[in-house]
DRENTORKOL-3810 file (N, C-alpha, C; in nm, 4 decimals):
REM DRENTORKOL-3810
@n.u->-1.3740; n.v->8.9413; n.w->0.0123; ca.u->-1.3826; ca.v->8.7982; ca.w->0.0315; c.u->-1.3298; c.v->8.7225; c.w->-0.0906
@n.u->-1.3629; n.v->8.7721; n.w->-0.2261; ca.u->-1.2718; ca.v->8.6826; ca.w->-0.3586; c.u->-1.1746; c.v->8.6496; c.w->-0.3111
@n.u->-1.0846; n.v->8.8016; n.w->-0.2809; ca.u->-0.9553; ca.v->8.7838; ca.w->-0.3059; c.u->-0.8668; c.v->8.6789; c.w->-0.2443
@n.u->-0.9535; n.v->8.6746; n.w->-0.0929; ca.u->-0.8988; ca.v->8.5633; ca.w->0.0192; c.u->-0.9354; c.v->8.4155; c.w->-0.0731
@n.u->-1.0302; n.v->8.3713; n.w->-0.1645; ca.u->-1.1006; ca.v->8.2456; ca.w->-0.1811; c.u->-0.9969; c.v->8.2383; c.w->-0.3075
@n.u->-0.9386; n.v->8.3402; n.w->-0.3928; ca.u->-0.8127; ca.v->8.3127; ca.w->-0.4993; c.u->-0.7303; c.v->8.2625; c.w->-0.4315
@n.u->-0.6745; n.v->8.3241; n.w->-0.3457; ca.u->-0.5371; ca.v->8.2714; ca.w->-0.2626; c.u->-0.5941; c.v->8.1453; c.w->-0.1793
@n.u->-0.6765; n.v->8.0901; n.w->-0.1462; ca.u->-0.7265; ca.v->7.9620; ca.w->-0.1111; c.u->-0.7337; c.v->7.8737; c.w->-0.1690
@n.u->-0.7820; n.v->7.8970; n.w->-0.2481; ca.u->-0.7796; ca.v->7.7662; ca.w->-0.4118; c.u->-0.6262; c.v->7.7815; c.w->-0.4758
@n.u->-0.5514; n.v->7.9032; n.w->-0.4652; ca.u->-0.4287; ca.v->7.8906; ca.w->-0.5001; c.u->-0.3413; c.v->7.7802; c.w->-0.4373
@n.u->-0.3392; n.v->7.8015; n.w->-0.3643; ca.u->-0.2949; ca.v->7.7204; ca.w->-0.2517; c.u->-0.3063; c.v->7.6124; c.w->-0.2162
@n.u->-0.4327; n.v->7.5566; n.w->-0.2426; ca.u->-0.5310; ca.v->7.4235; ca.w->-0.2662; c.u->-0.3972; c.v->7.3528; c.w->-0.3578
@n.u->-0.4466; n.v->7.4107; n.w->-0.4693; ca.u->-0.3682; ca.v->7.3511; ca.w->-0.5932; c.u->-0.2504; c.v->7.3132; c.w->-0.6046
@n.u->-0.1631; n.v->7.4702; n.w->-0.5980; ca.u->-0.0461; ca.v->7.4226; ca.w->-0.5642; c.u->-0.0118; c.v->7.2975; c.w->-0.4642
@n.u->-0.0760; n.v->7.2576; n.w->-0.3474; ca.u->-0.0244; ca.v->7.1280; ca.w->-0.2505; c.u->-0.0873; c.v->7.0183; c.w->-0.3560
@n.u->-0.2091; n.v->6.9748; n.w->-0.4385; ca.u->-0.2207; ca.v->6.9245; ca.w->-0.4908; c.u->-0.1150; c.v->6.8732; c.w->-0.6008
@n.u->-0.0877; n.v->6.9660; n.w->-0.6626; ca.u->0.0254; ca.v->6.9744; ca.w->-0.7611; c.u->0.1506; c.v->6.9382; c.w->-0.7165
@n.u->0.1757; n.v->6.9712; n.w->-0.6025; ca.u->0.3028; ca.v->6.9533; ca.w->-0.5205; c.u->0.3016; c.v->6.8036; c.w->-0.5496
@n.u->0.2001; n.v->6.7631; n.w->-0.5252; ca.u->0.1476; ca.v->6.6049; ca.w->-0.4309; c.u->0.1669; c.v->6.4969; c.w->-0.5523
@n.u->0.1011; n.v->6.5691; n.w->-0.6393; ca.u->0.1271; ca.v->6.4680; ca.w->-0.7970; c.u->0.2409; c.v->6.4779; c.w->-0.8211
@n.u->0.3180; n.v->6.5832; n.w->-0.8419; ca.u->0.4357; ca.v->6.5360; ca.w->-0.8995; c.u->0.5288; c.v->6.4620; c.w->-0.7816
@n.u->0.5446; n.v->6.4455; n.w->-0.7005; ca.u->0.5798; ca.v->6.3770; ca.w->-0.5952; c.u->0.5387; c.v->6.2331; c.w->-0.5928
@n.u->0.5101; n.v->6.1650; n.w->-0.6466; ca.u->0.4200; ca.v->6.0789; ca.w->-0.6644; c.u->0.4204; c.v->6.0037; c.w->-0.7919
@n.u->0.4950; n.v->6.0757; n.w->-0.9388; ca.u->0.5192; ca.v->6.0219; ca.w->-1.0865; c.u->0.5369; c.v->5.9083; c.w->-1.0403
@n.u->0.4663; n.v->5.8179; n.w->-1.1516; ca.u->0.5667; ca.v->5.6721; ca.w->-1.1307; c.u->0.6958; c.v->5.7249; c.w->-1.2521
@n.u->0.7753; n.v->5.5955; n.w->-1.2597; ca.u->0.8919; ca.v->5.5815; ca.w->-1.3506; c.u->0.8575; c.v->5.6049; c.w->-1.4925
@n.u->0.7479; n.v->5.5287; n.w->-1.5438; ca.u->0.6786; ca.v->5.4902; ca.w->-1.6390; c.u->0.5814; c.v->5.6403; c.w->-1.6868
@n.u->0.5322; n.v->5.7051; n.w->-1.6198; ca.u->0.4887; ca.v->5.8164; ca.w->-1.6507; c.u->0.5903; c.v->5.9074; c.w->-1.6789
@n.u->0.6418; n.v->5.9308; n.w->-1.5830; ca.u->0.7667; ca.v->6.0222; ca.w->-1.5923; c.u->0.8296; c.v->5.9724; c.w->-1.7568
@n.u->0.8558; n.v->5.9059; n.w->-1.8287; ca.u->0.9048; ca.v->5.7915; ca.w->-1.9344; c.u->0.8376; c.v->5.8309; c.w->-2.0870
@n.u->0.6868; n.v->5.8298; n.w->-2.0409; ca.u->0.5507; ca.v->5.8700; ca.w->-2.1283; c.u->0.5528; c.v->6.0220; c.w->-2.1189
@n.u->0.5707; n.v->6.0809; n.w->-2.0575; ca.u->0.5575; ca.v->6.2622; ca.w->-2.0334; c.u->0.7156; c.v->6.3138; c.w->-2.1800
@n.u->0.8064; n.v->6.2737; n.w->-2.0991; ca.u->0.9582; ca.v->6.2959; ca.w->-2.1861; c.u->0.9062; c.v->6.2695; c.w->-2.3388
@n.u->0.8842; n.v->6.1148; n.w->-2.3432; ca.u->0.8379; ca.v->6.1000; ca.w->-2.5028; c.u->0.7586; c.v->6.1648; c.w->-2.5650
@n.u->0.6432; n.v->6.1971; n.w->-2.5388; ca.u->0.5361; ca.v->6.2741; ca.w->-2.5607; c.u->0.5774; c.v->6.4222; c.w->-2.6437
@n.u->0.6797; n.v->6.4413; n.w->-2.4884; ca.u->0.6979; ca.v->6.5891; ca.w->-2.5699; c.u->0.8039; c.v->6.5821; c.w->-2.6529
@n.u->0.8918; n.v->6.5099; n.w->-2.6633; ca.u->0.9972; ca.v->6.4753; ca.w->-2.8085; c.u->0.9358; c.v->6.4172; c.w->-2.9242
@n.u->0.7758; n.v->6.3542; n.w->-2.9136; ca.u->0.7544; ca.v->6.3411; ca.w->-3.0760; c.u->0.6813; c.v->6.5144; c.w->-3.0938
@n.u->0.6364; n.v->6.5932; n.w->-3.0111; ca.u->0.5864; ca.v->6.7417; ca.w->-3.0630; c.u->0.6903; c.v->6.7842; c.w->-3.0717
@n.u->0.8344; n.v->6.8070; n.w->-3.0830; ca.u->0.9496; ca.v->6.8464; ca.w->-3.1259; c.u->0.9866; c.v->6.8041; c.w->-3.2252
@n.u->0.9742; n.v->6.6520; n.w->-3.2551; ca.u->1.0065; ca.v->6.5650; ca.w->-3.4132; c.u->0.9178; c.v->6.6343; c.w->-3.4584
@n.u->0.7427; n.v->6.6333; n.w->-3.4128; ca.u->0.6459; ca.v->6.7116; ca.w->-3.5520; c.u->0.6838; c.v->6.8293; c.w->-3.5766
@n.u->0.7280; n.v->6.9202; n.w->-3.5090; ca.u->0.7526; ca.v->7.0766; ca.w->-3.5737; c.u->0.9042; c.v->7.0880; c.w->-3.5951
@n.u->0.9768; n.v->6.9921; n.w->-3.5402; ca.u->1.0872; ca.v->7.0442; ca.w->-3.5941; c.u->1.1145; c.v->6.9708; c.w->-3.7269
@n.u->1.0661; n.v->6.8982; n.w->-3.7658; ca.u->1.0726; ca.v->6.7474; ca.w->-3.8901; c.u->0.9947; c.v->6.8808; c.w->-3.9912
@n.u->0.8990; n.v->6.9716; n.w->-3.9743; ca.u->0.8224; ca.v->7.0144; ca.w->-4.0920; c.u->0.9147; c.v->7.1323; c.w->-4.1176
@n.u->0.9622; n.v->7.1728; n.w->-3.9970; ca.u->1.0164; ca.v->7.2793; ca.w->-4.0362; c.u->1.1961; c.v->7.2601; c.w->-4.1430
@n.u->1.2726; n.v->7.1629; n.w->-4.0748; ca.u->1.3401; ca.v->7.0863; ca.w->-4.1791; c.u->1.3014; c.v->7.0777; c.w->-4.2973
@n.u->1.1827; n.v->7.0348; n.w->-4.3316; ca.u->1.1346; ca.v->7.0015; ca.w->-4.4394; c.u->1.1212; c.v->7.1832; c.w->-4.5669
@n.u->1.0862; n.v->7.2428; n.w->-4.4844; ca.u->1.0953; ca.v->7.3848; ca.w->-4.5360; c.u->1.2163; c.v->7.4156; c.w->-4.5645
@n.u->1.3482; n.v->7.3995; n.w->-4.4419; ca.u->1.4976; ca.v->7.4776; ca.w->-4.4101; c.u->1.5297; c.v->7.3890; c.w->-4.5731
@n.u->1.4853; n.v->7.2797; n.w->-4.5975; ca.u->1.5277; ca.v->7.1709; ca.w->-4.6829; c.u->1.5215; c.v->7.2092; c.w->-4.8257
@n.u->1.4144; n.v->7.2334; n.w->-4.8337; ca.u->1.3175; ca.v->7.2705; ca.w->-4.9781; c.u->1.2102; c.v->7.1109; c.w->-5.0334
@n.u->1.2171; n.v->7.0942; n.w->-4.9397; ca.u->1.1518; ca.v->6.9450; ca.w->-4.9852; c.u->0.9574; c.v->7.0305; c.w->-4.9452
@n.u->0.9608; n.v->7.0779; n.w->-4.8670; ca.u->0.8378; ca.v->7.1582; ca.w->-4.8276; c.u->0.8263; c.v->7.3436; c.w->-4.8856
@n.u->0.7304; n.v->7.3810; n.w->-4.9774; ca.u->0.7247; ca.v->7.5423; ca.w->-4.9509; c.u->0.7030; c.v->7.5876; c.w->-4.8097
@n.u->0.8200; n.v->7.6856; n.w->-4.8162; ca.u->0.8738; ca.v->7.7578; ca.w->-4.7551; c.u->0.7253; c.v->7.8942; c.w->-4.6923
@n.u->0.6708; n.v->7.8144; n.w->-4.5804; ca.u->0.6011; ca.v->7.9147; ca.w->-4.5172; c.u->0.6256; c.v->8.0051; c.w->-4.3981
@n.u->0.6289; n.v->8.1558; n.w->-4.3818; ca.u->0.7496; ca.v->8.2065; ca.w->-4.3066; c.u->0.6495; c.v->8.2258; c.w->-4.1884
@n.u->0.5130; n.v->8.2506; n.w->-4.1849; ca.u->0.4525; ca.v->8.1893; ca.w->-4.1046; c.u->0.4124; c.v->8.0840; c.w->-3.9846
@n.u->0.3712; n.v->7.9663; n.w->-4.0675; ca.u->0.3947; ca.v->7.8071; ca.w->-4.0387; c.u->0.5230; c.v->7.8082; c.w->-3.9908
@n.u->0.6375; n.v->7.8570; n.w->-4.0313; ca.u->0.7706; ca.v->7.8132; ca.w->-3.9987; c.u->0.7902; c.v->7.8917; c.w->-3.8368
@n.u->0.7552; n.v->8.0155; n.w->-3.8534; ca.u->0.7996; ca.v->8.1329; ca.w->-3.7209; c.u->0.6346; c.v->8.0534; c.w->-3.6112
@n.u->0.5537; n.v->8.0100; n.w->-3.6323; ca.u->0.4992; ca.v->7.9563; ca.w->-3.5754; c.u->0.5293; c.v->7.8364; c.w->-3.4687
@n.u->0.5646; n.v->7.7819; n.w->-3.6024; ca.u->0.6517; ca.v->7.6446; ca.w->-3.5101; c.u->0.7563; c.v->7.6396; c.w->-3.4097
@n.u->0.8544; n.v->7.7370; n.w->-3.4945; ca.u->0.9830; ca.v->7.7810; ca.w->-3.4002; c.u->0.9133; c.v->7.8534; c.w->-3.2864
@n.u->0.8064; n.v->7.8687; n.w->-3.2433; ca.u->0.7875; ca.v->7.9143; ca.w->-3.1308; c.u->0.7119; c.v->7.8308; c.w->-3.0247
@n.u->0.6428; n.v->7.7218; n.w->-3.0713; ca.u->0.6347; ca.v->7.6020; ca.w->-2.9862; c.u->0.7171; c.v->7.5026; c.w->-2.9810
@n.u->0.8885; n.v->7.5304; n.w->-3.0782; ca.u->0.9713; ca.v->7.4395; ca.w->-3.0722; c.u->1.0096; c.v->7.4936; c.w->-2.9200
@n.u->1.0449; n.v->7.6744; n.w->-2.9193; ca.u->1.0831; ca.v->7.6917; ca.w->-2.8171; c.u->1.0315; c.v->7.6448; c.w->-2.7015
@n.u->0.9142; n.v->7.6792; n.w->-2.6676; ca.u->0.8314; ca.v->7.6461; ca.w->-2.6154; c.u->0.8654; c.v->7.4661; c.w->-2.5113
@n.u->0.8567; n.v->7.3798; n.w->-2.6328; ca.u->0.8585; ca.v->7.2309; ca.w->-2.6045; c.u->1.0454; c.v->7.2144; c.w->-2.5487
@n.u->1.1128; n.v->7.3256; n.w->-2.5745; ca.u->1.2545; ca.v->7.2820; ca.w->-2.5369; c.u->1.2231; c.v->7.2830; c.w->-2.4413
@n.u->1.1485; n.v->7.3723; n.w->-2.3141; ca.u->1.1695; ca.v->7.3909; ca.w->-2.1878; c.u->1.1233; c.v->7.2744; c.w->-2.1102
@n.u->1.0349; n.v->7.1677; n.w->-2.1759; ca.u->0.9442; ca.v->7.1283; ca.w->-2.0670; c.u->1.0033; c.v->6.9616; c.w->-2.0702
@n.u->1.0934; n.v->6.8837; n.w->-2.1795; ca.u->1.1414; ca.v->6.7310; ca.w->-2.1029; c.u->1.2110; c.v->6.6779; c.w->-2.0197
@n.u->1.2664; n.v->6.8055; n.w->-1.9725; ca.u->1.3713; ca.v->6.7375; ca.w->-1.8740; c.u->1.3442; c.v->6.6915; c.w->-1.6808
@n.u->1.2238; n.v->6.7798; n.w->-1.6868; ca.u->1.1571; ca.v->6.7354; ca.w->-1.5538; c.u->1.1129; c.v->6.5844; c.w->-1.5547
@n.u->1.1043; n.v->6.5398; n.w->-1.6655; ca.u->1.0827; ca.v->6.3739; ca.w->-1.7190; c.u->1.2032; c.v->6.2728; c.w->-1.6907
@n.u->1.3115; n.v->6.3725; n.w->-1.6892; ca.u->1.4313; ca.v->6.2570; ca.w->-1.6562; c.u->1.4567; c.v->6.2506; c.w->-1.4721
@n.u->1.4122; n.v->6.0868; n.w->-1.4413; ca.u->1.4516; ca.v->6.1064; ca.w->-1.3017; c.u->1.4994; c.v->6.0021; c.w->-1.2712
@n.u->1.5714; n.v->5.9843; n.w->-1.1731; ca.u->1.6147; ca.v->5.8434; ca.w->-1.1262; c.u->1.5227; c.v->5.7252; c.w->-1.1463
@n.u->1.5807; n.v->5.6348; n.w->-1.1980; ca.u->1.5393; ca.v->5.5222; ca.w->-1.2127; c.u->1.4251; c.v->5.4739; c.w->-1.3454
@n.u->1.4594; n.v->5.5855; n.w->-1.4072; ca.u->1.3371; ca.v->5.5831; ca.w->-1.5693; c.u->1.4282; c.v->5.5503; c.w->-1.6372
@n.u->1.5296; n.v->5.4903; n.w->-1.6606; ca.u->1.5756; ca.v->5.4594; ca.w->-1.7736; c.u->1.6576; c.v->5.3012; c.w->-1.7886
@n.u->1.5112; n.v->5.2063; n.w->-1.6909; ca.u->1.5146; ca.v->5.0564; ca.w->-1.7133; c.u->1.4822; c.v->5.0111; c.w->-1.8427
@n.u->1.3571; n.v->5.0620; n.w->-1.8807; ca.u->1.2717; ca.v->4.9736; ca.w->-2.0044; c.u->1.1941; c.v->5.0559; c.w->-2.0411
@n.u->1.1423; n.v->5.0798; n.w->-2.1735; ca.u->1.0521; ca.v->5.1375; ca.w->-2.2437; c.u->1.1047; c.v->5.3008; c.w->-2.2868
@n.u->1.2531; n.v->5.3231; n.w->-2.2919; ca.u->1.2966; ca.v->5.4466; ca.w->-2.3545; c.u->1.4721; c.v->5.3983; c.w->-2.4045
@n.u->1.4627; n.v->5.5052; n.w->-2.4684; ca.u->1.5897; ca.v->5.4731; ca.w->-2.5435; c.u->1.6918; c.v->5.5799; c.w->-2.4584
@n.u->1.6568; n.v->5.6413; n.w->-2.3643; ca.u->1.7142; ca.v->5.7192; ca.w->-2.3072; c.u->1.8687; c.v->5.6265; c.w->-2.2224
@n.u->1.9797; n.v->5.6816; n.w->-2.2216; ca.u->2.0853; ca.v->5.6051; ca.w->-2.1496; c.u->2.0881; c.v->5.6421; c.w->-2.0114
@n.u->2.1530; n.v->5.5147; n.w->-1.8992; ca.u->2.1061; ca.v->5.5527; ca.w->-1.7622; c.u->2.2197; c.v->5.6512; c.w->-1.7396
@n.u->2.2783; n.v->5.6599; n.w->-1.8423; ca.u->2.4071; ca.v->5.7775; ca.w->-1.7890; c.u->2.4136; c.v->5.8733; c.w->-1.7739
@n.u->2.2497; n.v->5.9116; n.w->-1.8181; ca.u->2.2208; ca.v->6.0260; ca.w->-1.7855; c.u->2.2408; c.v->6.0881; c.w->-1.6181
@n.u->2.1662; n.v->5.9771; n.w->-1.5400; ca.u->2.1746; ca.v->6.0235; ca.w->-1.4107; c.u->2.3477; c.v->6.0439; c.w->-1.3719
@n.u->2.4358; n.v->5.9689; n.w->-1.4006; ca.u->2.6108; ca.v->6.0071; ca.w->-1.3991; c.u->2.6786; c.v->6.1306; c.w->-1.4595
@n.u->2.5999; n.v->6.1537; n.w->-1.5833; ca.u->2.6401; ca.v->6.2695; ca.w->-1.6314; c.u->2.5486; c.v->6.3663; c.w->-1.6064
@n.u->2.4668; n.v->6.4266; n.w->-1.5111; ca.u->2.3251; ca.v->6.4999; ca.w->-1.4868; c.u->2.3926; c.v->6.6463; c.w->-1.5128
@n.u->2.4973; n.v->6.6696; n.w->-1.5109; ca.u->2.5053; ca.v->6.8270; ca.w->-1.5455; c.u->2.5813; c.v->6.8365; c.w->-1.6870
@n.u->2.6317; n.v->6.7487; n.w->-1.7572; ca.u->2.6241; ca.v->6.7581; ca.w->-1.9057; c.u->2.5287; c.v->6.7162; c.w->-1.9760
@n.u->2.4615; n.v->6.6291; n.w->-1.9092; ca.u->2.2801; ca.v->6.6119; ca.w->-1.9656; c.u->2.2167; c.v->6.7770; c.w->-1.9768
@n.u->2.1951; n.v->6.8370; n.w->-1.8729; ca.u->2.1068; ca.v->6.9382; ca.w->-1.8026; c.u->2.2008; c.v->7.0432; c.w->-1.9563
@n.u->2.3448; n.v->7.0785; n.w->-1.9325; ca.u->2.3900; ca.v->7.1562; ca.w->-1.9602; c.u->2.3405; c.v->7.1499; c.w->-2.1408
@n.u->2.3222; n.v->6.9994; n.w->-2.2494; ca.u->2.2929; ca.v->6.9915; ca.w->-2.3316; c.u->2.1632; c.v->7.0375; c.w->-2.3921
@n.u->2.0883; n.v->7.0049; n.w->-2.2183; ca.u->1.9216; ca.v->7.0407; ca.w->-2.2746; c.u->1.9349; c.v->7.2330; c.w->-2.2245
@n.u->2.0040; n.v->7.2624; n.w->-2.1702; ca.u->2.0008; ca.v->7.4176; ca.w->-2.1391; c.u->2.0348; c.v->7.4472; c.w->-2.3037
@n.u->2.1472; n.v->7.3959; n.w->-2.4165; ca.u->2.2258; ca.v->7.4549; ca.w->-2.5267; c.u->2.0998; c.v->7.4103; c.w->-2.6181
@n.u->2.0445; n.v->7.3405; n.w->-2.5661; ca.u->1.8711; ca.v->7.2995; ca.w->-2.7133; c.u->1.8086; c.v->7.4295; c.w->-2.7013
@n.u->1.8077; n.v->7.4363; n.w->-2.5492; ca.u->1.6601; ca.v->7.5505; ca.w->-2.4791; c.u->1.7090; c.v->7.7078; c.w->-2.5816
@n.u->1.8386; n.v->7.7447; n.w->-2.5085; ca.u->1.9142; ca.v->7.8666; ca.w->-2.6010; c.u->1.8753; c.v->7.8547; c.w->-2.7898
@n.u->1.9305; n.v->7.7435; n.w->-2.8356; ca.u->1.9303; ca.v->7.7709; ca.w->-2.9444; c.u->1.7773; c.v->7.7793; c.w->-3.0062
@n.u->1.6977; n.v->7.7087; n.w->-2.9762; ca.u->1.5597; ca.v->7.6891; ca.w->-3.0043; c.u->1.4793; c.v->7.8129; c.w->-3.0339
@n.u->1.5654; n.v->7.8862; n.w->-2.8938; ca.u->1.4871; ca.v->8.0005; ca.w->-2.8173; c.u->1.5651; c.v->8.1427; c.w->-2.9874
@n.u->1.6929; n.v->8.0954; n.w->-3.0274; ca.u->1.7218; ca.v->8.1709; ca.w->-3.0872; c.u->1.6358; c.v->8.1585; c.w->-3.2370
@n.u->1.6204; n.v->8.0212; n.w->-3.2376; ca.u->1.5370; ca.v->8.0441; ca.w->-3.3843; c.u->1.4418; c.v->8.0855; c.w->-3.3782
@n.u->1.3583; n.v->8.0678; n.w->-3.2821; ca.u->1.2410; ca.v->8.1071; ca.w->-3.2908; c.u->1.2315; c.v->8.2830; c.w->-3.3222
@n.u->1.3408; n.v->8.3566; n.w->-3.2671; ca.u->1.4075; ca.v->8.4840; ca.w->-3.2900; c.u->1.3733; c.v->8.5153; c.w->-3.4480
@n.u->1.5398; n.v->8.4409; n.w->-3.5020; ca.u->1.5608; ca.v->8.4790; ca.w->-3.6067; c.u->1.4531; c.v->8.3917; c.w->-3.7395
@n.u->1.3009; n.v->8.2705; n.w->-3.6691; ca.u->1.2215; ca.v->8.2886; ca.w->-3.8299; c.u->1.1238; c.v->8.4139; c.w->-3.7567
@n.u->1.1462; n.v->8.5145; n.w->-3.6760; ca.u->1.0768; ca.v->8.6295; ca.w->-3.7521; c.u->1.0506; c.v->8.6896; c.w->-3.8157
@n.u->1.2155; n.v->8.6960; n.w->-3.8786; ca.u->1.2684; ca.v->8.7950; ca.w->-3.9108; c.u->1.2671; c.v->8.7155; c.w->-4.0770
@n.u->1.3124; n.v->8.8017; n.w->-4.1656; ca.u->1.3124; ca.v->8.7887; ca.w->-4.3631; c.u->1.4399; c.v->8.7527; c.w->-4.4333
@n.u->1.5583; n.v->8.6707; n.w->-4.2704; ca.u->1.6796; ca.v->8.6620; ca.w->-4.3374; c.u->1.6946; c.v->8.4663; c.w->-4.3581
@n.u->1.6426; n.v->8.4370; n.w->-4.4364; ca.u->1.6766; ca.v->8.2991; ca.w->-4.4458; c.u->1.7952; c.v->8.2345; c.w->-4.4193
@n.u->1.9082; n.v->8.3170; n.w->-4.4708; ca.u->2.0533; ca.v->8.2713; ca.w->-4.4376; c.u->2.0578; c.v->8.2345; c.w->-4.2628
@n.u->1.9776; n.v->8.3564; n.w->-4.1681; ca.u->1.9713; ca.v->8.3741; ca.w->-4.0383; c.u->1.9041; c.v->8.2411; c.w->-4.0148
@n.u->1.8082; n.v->8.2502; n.w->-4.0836; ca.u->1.6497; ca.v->8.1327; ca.w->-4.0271; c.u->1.7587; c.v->7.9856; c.w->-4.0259
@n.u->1.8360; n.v->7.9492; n.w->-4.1812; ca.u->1.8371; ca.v->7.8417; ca.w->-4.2119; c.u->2.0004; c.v->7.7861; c.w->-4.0657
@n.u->2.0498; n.v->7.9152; n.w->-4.0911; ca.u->2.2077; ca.v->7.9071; ca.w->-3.9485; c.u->2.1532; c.v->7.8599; c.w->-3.8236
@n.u->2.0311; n.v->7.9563; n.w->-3.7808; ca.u->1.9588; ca.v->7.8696; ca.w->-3.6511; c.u->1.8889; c.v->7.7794; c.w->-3.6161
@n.u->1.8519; n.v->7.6940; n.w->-3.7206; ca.u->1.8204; ca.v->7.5861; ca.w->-3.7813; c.u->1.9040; c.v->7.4496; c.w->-3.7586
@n.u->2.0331; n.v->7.5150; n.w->-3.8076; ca.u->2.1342; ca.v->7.3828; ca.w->-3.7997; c.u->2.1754; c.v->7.4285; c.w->-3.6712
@n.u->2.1994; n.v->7.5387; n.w->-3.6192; ca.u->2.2604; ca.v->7.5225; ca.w->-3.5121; c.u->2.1623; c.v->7.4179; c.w->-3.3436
@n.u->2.0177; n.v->7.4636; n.w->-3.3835; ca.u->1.9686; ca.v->7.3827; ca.w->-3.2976; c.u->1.9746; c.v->7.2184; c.w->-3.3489
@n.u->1.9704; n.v->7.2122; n.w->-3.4573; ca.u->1.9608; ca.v->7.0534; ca.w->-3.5114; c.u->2.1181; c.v->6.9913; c.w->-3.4443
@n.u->2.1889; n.v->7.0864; n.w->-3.4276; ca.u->2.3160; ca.v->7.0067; ca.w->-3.3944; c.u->2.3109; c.v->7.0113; c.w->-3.2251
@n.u->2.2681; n.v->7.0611; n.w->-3.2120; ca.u->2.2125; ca.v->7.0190; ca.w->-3.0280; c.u->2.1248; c.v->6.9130; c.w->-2.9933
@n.u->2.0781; n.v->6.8824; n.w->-3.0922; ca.u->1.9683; ca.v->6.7952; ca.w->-3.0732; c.u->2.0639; c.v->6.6430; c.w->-3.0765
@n.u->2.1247; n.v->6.6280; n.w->-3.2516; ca.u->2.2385; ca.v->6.5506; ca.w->-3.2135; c.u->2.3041; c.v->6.5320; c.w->-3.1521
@n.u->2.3907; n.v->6.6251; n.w->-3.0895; ca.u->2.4742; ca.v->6.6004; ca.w->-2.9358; c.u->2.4462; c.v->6.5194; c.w->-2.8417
@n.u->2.2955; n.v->6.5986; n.w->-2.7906; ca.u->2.2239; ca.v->6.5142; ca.w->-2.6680; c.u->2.1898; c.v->6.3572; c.w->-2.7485
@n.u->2.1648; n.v->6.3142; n.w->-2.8776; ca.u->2.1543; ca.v->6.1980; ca.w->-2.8726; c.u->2.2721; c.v->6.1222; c.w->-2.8994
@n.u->2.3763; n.v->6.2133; n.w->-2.9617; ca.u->2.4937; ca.v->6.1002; ca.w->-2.9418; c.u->2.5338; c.v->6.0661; c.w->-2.8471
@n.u->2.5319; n.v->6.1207; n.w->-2.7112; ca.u->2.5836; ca.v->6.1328; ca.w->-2.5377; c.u->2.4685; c.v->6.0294; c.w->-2.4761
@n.u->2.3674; n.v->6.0749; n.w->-2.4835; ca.u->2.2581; ca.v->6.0340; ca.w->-2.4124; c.u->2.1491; c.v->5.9216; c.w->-2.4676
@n.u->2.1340; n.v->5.8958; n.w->-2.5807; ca.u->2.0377; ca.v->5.7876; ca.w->-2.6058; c.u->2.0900; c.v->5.7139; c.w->-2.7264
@n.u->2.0407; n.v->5.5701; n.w->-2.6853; ca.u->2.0597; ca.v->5.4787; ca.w->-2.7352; c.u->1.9958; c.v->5.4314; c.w->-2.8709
END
């Protein structure tokens, strides 16, 4: 009998879940995106601050971060949807015109992110500090294209 009442409440949920996101307003959808780009400014801003030398260099703290940077690459783009980009973001509406060099920019964040988080495992700083800039320059891209 559990097993049937897991897959019941599974199921529950999921239509629930279905139901909310079906349902975002503009403005949420708006607040969700931002949200998770200032937890990308906080870990990726400290970790800069390390790649920098302006911060000691914790390989820890640092391989930590790079792994909820990865992490946070995957999850803003379900935030961009038609018609969120009237008022209250700096986001450009060109996004929706350009939706597969948008998508394709946030896929080249997701990759590189995904690579640092790789290489601060590892004890090669030259590696750490290369995947570093290489995601920082994705990050620029998407805002020179995409926001205002």
């Amino acid at each position: 009998m559990k097993p049937l009442y897991k897959v019941a409440a599974t199921l529950v949920l999921a239509g629930v879940a279905g139901h909310a996101a079906a349902d975002i307003k503009p403005f949420e959808a708006v607040e969700y995106r931002k949200g998770i780009f200032k937890a990308v400014k906080w870990h990726f801003g400290a970790m800069g601050d390390m790649v920098k030398g302006k911060a000691e260099f914790d390989s820890e703290d640092f391989a930590r971060r790079a792994d909820l940077l990865a992490a946070l690459s995957q999850m803003p783009w379900e935030g961009f949807r038609p018609g969120t980009y009237a008022s209250a973001t700096s986001a450009l509406p060109v996004i929706e015109d350009e939706w597969e060099d948008f998508t394709a920019a946030g896929d080249a964040f997701s990759e590189k992110a995904a690579a640092l988080a790789v290489a601060a495992k590892g004890d090669d700083m030259k590696a750490i500090k290369s995947a570093f800039v290489a995601t920082a320059r994705t990050c620029k891209g998407c805002h020179d294209d995409f926001k205002d």
